[in-house]
N, C-alpha and C positions, 0 to 999 in steps of 0.2 A: 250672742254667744258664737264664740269663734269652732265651725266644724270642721271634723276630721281630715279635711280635702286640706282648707285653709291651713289648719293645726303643724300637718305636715311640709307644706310650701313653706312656714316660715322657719320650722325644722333645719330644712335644707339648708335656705338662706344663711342661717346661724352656724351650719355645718361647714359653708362655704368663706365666712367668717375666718372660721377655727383655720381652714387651708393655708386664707391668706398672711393669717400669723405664723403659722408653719411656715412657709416660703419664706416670709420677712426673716426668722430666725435662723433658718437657713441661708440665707441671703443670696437667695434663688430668685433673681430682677422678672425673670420670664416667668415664675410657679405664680408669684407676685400679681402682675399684671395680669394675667389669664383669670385670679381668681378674683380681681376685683371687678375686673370685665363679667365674669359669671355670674356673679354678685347683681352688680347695675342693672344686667338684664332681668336678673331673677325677682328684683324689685318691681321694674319698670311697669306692668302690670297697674301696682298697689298705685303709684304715682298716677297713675293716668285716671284710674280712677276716683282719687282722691283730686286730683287736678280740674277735671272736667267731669266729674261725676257720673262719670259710665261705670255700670256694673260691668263689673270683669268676670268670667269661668272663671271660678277657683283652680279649675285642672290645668288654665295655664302657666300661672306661675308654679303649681307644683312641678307642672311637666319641664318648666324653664330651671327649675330647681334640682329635678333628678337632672336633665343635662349639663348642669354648669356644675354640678357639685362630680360627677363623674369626669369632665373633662380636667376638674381640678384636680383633683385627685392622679389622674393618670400624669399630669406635670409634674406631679412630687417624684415624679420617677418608675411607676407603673406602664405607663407607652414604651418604658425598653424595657421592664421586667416582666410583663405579662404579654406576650405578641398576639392577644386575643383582644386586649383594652381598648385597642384603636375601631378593631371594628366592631364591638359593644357602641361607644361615644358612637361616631357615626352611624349606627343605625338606629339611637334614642332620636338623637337633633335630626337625622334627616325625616324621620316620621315625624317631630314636632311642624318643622319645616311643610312637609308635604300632607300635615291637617291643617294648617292654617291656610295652603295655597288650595288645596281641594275646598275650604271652604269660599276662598277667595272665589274659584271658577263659577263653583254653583250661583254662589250669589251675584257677579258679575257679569257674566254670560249666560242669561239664564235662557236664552233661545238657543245654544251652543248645550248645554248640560242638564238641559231640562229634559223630561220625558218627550218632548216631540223634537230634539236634537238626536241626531246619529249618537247610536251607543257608547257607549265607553270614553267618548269625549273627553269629557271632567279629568277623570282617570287616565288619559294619555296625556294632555295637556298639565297633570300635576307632576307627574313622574319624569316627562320631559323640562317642567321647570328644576322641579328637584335636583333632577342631573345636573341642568345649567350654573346651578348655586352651587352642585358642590365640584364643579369645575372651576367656580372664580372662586372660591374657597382654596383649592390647590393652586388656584395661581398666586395667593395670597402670602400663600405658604413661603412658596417659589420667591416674591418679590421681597418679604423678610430675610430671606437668605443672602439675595443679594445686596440688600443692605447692610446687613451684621457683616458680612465679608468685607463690603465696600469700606467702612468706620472701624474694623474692629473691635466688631461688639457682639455679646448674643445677641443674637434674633428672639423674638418674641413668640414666634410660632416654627417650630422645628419638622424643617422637610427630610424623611427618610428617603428618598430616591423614587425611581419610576414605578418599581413595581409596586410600594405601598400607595402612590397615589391610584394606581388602578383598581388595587384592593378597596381602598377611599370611596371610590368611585361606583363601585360594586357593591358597598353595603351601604352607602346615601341611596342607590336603589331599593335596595331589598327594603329600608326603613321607608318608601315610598310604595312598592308595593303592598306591603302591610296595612299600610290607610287605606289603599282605595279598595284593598280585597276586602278588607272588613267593611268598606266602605262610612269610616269614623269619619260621622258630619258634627262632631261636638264641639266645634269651632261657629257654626253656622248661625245660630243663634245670634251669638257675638258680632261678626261681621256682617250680619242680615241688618244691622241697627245702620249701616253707614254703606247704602249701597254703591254710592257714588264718589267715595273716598274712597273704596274700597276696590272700585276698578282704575280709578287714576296711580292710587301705590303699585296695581299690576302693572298697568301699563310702564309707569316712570322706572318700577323696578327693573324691567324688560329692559330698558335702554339703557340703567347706568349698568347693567350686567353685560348687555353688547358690547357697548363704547368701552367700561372698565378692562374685561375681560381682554378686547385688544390691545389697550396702551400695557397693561399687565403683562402679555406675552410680549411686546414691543420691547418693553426693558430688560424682560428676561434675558431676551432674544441678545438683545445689544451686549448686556453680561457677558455669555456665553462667550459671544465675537472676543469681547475685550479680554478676557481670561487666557484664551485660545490664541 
C-alpha cells in the first residue's frame, strides 16, 4: 500500500508532468527543459531503488518534488511576476541540499561531527558547502547567459544581474540554516547504509565544485572582456 508521503511525491511528479506540457504548448524551450530536468530528479530516487534495491526516504523524492515542481512553475513566468518566488525555490532546494550534505558530514566524518568533535562542526561544514553549491549554481546561471548571447538562443537558466544572485545567495543560506537549526538528520538513515560512498561523492563533489567553479568564472570572465 502506497503512503501518504509516497502518495504525494508522485502527485508532484505528475504535477511536474502537467508543467512540462504547459511549456510545450507554450513553446516555452527553457519552461520545457527545467521541467523535465525536475521531473528526472524527482524520479531518480524511485530508479535507484528499483535499480539496486535500496530502500529510499519517501521524503526524498517528495522533497525533490515540492522543489522541482516549484521551480517549474516559477518558469512559466512566476520568477518575474512574483519577486518573492525566487527566494521561496531557493530556500526549499537549498535546505534539501543542506539535509543531504549535513547528513553526508555526520556519517562521513564521524570523528569531525560526532559528540567528541568540536561543536557545531557538521553544521558549519554543511552551510559552508551549501553556499559553495549555490555559488556554482549562479555561476551556472552566468555560463548559460553566455552561451544563449554567444548562438543566439535563450538560455536555459535565466540570470537577473548581481544583486539577485546575492539575494540567491542569502536564502541558499537561510535554507541551510534551517536544517542544522532544527538539526533535521532524516537523510541519515539513508546515507548511514553507504558510508564510504558516501564520503568519496563529498570528497569528488568538493573538487568538481573547486575545479568547475573556476573554469566557470574563467569563461565568464573572458565573456565580459570579449563584450567590452
Amino acid at each position: 500500500m502506497v503512503g501518504p508521503i509516497a502518495l504525494a511525491g508522485f502527485l508532484l511528479q505528475g504535477a511536474i508532468l502537467c508543467l512540462f506540457a504547459v511549456a510545450v504548448r507554450r513553446r516555452n524551450a527553457a519552461a520545457a527543459i527545467n521541467a523535465i530536468g525536475s521531473f528526472a530528479l524527482a524520479v531518480l530516487p524511485a530508479a535507484v531503488e528499483i535499480a539496486w534495491n535500496v530502500p529510499v526516504d519517501p521524503r526524498l523524492p517528495l522533497w525533490l518534488g515540492v522543489a522541482g515542481f516549484l521551480h517549474s512553475l516559477g518558469m512559466l513566468g512566476l520568477y518575474e511576476s512574483r519577486w518573492w518566488w525566487d527566494n521561496l525555490t531557493h530556500t526549499v532546494s537549498a535546505a534539501l541540499l543542506a539535509a543531504l550534505l549535513y547528513a553526508g558530514v555526520i556519517v562521513a566524518l564521524p570523528d569531525l561531527a560526532g559528540d567528541d568533535g568540536p561543536p557545531g562542526t557538521a553544521a558549519a561544514v554543511t552551510v559552508v558547502a551549501t553556499f559553495a553549491v549555490g555559488v556554482f549554481w549562479e555561476l551556472i546561471e552566468l555560463v548559460a547567459r553566455e552561451v544563449g548571447e554567444r548562438f543566439d538562443i535563450e538560455p536555459v537558466l535565466v540570470h537577473y544581474g548581481r544583486r539577485d544572485t546575492a539575494v540567491d545567495l542569502v536564502f541558499d543560506v537561510v535554507g541551510a540554516l534551517l536544517v542544522v537549526g532544527f538539526d533535521l538528520r532524516i537523510f541519515v538513515p539513508l546515507v548511514g547504509r553507504f558510508p564510504g560512498v558516501t564520503g568519496a561523492i563529498l570528497v569528488a563533489g568538493g573538487w568538481i565544485l573547486l575545479v568547475g567553479s573556476a573554469l566557470m568564472a574563467l569563461v565568464v570572465g573572458l565573456g565580459g572582456s570579449i563584450r567590452s
